[in-house]
Every structure is written in C-alpha cells, then in structure tokens.
N, C-alpha and C positions, 0 to 999 in steps of 0.2 A: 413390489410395494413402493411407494413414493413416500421421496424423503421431506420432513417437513422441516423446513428453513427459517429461521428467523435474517429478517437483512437492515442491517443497521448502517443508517445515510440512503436510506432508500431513495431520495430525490435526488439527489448526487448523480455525477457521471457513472461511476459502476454500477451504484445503486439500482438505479433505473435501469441499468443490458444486466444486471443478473435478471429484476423481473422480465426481461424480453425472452432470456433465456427460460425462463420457468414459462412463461406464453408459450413457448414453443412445445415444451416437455410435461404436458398439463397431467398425461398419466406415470410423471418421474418425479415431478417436483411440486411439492403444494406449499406456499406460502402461509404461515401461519403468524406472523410479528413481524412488525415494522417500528423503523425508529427515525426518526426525522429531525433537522434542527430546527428550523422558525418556518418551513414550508407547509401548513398545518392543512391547506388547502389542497394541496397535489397529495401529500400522505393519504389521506382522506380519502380522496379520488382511487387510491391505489388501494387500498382496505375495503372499498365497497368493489371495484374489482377482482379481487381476487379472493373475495368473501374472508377477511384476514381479520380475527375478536379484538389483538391487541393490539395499540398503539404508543409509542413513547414517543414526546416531544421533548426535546430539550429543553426549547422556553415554553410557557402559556403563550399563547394567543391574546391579543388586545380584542375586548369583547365588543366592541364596538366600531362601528363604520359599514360601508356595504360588502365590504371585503370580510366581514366577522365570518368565520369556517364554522359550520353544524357541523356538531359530529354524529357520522352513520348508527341509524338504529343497529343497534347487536354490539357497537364496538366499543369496547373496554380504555379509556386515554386514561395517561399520567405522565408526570410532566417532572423534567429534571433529572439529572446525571444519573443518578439513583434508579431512575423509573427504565433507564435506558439499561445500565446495567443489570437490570431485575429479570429484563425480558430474557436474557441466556439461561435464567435457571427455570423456566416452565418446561414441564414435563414432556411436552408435545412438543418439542422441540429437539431435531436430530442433528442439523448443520446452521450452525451462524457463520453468514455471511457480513464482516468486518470490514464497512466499507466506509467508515466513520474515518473523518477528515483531522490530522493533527495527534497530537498528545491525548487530547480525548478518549482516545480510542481505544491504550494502552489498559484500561480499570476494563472492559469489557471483553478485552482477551483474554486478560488476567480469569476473571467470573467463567466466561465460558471451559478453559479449560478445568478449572476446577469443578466443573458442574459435569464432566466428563464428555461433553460436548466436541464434535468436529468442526475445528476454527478451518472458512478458506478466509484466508487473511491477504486484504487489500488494502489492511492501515500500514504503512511502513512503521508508523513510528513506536507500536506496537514490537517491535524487534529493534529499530533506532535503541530506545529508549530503556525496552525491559527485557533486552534479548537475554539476560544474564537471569532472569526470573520467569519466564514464559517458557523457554526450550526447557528446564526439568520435567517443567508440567505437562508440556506436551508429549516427553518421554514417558512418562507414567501414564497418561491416555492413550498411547500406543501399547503399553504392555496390555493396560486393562482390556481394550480393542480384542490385543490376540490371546489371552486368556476367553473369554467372550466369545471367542468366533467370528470375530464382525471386521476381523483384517483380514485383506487378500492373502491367496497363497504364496504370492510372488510380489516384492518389492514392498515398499515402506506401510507402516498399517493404516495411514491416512489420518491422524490427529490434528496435523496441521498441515492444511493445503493453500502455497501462495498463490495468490492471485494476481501478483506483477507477471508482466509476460517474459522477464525478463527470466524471474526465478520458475516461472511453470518450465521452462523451456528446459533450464539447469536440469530442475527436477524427473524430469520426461525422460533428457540424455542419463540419467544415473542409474534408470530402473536396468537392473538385470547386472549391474557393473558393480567391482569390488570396489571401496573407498581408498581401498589400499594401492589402487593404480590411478587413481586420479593425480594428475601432475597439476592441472592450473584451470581454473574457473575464466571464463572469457566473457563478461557483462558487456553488453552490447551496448551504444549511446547511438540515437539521430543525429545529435549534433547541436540541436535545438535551430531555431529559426537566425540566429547569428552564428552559424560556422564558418570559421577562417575569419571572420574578423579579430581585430584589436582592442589591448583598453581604452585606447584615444577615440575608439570609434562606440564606445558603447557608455561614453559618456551623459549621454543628452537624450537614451532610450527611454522612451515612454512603455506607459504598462501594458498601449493598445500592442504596440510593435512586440513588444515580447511573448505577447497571449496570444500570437499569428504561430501557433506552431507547424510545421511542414509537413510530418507525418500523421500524429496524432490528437485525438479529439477529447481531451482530458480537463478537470474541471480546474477551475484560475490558479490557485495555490502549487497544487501540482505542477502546473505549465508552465510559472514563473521558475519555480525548481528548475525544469527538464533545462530550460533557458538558461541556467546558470550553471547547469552540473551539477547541482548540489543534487537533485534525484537519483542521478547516479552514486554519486558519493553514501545518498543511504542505502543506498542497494548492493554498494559494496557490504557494507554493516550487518544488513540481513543476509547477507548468502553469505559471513563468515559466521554469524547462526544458525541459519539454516543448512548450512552443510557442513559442518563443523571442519570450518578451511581457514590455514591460518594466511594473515592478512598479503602478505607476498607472494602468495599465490592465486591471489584475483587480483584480475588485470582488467581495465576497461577499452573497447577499442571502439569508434566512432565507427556505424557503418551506415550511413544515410539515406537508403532506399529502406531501412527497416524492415526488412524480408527477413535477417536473421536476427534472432530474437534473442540467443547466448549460444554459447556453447561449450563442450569440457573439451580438456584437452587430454590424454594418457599416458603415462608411464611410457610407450611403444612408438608413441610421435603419432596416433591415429587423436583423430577430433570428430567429436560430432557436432552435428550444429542442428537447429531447430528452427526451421521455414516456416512462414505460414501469411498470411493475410493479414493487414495491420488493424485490426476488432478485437476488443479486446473481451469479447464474447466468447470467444475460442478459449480462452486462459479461462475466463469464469464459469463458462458449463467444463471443461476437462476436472475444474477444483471441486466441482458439485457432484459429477459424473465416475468418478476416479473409482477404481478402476478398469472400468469402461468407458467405452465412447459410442456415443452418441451421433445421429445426424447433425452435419455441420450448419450449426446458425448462420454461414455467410458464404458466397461463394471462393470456392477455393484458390488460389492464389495460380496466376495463368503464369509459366516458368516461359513459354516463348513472348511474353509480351513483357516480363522484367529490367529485359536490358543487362547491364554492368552490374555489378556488386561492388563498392568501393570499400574501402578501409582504411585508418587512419588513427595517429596516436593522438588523445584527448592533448584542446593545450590549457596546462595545469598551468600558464603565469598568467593567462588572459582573464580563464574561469577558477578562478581559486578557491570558489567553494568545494569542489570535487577534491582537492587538497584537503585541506579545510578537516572537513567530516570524515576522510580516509585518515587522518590525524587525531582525531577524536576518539574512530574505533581502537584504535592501534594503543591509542594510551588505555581507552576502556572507562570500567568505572560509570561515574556519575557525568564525567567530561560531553558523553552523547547525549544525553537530557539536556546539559546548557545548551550545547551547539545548537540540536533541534530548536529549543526553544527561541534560542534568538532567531535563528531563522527565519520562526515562523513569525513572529513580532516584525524581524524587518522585512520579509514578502508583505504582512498585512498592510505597512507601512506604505512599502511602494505601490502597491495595488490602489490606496489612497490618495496617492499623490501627495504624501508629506517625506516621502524619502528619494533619494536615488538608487538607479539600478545598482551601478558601483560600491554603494553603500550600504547593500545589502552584505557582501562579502566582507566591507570592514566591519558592520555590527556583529557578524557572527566574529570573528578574531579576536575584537577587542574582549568581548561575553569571554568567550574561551581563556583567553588571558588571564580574566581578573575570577574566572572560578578555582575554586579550592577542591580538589580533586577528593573523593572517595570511592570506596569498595562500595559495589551497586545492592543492598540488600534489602527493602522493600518498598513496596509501592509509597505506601505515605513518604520515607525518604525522598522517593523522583517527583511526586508532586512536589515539594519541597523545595527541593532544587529547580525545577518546571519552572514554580510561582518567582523565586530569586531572578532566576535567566532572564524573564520576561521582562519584569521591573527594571533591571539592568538595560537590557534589551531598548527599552522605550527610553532611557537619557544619553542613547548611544546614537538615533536615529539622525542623519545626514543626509 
C-alpha cells in the first residue's frame, strides 16, 4: 500500500528530490499536500503533476502581472502559517515531509506529531529550537505506532525520521545496537568551501564565494551555514535529541571527500561508518522507505574511483559559529532559539549584502550574550524569544 505524504517547502532543495523520490516510487509513495513559500507558480506545476487537492502558500500571490499563477482545476489553496500547519492534520495524510526552511518549520512539527503523524524531518531547527518539546511527542507516537502495529519488529518505530544525511547515517549505525554501548557520535563536516583557511582571510568574503560549496547542492541559507559551521554546530544539537547523547560525546570531524556521512563509535573501540553517494535522495527515500529499502535513486558510490579519505579536527577559532551553537546546546533552554534566530537574521543579512561574512558569527554572540536564559516550555514561549533574537539580531548587523 503507498504511503501518502504531505511535503512542506516543496520548491526547496529537498523539497523538490523528495518529489524526485516519489517519481520514482509512484506505486510506494503518493503525494497528497504541498506547501510552498512565495513560489506559487512551480507549487502549482507540482500539484497538477502529481494530481495533489491541497495546496498551502505561505504568502498570497500578487494577482496581477503576466507572472499572476492560476490555480489548477481540483486544487484546494490557502495561504498563511496557519494554512501551512493545517495540512499535517488531514486525514489522508501518513508521512510529512518537513522540509520547511528556518524557525518556521518548528509550529508544523510540533502539529504533525500531535496529529500522530510520521515526521521525516529535514528542518533542523525544528530540534535547534524545540528539541526539548518535539522528542516527548515523538516518544508517544512511537508508543502509539507499536500499540498499533504499525512499528517494525526490529529497531526504532519510525515516528521521527531525519532526513540530514548526517543523522540518517547515525541513525542506520544504531539499528540493531544497545544505547548502552554507544561511546561517541562522530558528525561528519565537508569543510565547507573555505577549509584551512583563516580569519584574515575570510574577511572580504562575498556571498557568491560562500554559496560555491565543494560537495553539496543545498539551497542558499543552508550553504551559508555549512560555510561557517554553524550547520554543524545544529546538528550537534539534534543528534543530542535525537539520540539522547549527552553533549561530550559528540564529536565533529571534517572529512572532505564526503563519502562518510557520520558514524558511532563503541564501548569495544569497534565504529561503524556510513558510505554512500553525496544525494541527498538516498537520506530522503531511506526516511520515506524505513524499514525498507528500496531501488537506489542514484548510482552507487564507485569505492575504486574514491581515492583517500581524509580527516581532520574542525578549526573552532576561525569558524566560531560551530562553537557558538555547541555552547547554546550545552547551556540549553531558550539560549538555542536566540542563537538560531540570529543566525538566521544575520545569513539573511549577508546573503543581502548588508552584513559581513565575519559578522555573522559576532551577531550570533553578541544575541547570545544579551539573552536572558529560560527553561524551554512552549511553542508560543520560543516564538517569543524567536521574535526578540530577530529584533536584536537586525541592530547588531555589521
């Protein structure tokens, strides 16, 4: 039977290769809901393909020009944060795909798990942000899962499946293994497109030079992240959520060909590691597919034409954001909402060309600084704090 999906950020970089992945898997995966932010024209495109009723946009469409988007006979639009998070509670709806960019994202993971829904979650900040209010719920949709019948016999019951390649990898190594012999989480970096450089040399970086990333094809926001390590740094944060690891025992280690994706390490000195293809199609049908596998959406990774595997320890005085947000988690609380949030004020910033790259790591610091720390207890709370960061966030930009 085919699972039907709703994917929110459908036009987005993931967005768009999970429908690749569902092209491919037409009698496993049936797209039923889509959610888009101002791309009203490609959503559109994508709902009349994939014969899909609902639509959420973020903003309205300006109804006017030659650019003005008709919307497809059959298909159901609404428009607004609201309309976005409404689509996880339709019926016909089995797995939401959370490929919604930023803090946004965090109210629709929140909705889906409560809707008893299977989150594969590709928003980080969805765990950044509400990792302290999302894992219970996702623990109760596991139970209910295997009360239900609907969890495998073997390994986790599939409530929440990441969709970083970093944490699918994690995840992939744990199945079959006690948590009790797990010694150390190994998060893997590229490097980003400035590795080995310095701060005097990353001075005068423009946004094109930064969004040139060496391995991967991820949309602007993101890639500025990977560029600074701040990516990493949230992805420490979720896989101390996601695998309930306390923060000293995830380690980040740079490996530049991108071939290994993470790996655990054991109690016994044995590691496993997680190979594969740098597609990030592979992570999003595994999260759709779980727990099975499916035909590989890309050709498989050729081991006599890799070369070297390199490794190397991240340098936390050059990229300080990876600092930064491993400092954030570690205190906890509301502290990961500000940091996020400046962050992402000062990427939008630089992306603009009203900040500098270096300046992105003192806006998140100074935010961090002047936040007033509390116990993380609900969503209106982290908007709260979200809306402050931000504001803060925009008279800090340099």
């Amino acid at each position: 039977m085919a699972r039907n999906i709703a994917v929110l950020g459908s036009t987005g970089s993931i967005g768009t290769q999970t429908l690749d992945v569902a092209r491919r898997h037409p009698d496993k995966l049936k797209v039923v809901a889509l959610a888009a932010g101002r791309r009203a024209i490609e959503a559109f495109k994508q709902a009349e393909e994939f014969g899909v009723r609902y639509v959420a946009l973020g903003q309205e469409p300006s109804s006017s020009g030659a650019e003005a988007p008709v919307v497809p006979q059959g298909v159901e639009v609404a428009y607004g944060a609201q309309a976005v998070a409404d689509l996880v509670k339709l019926l016909e709806v089995d797995v939401v795909v959370n490929a919604l960019v930023g803090a946004a994202g965090l109210q629709a993971s929140y909705e889906t798990l409560r809707a008893g829904k299977v989150l594969a979650l590709a928003n980080k900040e969805s765990l950044v942000v509400g990792g302290d209010l999302i894992m219970p719920l996702a623990a109760e949709v596991d139970e209910a899962r295997r009360v239900a019948g609907l969890a495998p016999e073997h390994g986790p019951a599939g409530a929440l499946m990441p969709i970083d390649s970093e944490h699918g990898a994690i995840y992939q190594c744990l199945i079959g293994e006690s948590s009790r012999e797990v010694e150390r989480l190994w998060v893997t970096a590229s490097g980003g497109p400035f590795r080995g450089r310095k701060r005097d040399e990353l001075r005068d970086i423009t946004a094109k030079q930064a969004l040139a990333h060496p391995t991967w094809n991820m949309g602007p926001k993101i890639t500025i992240d990977s560029s600074t390590l701040m990516n990493k740094g949230l992805e420490v944060i979720e896989a101390h959520h996601l695998f309930t690891m306390p923060y000293d025992r995830i380690s980040v280690v740079v490996q530049p060909q991108s071939a290994i994706h993470s790996m655990v390490e054991f109690s016994d000195g044995s590691v496993k590691a997680h190979l594969g293809t740098t597609d990030m199609r592979i992570p999003i049908q595994y999260a759709l597919s779980y727990p099975e596998r499916w035909d590989a959406p890309v050709e498989p990774l050729d081991f006599t034409k890799l070369g070297s595997l390199e490794f190397a320890a991240p340098d936390t005085d050059t990229f300080r954001c990876l600092a930064l947000a491993r400092a954030a988690g570690e205190r906890g609380g509301t502290l990961p909402c500000a940091m996020n949030a400046a962050n992402e004020i000062a990427v939008a910033a630089f992306l603009a060309g009203e900040g500098s790259y270096l300046g992105i790591a003192e806006c998140v610091e100074a935010v961090m600084d002047a936040h007033d720390v509390q116990a993380a207890e609900s969503i209106a709370q982290l908007l709260e704090v979200d809306a402050w960061a931000r504001a803060e966030a925009r008279k800090r930009i340099r």
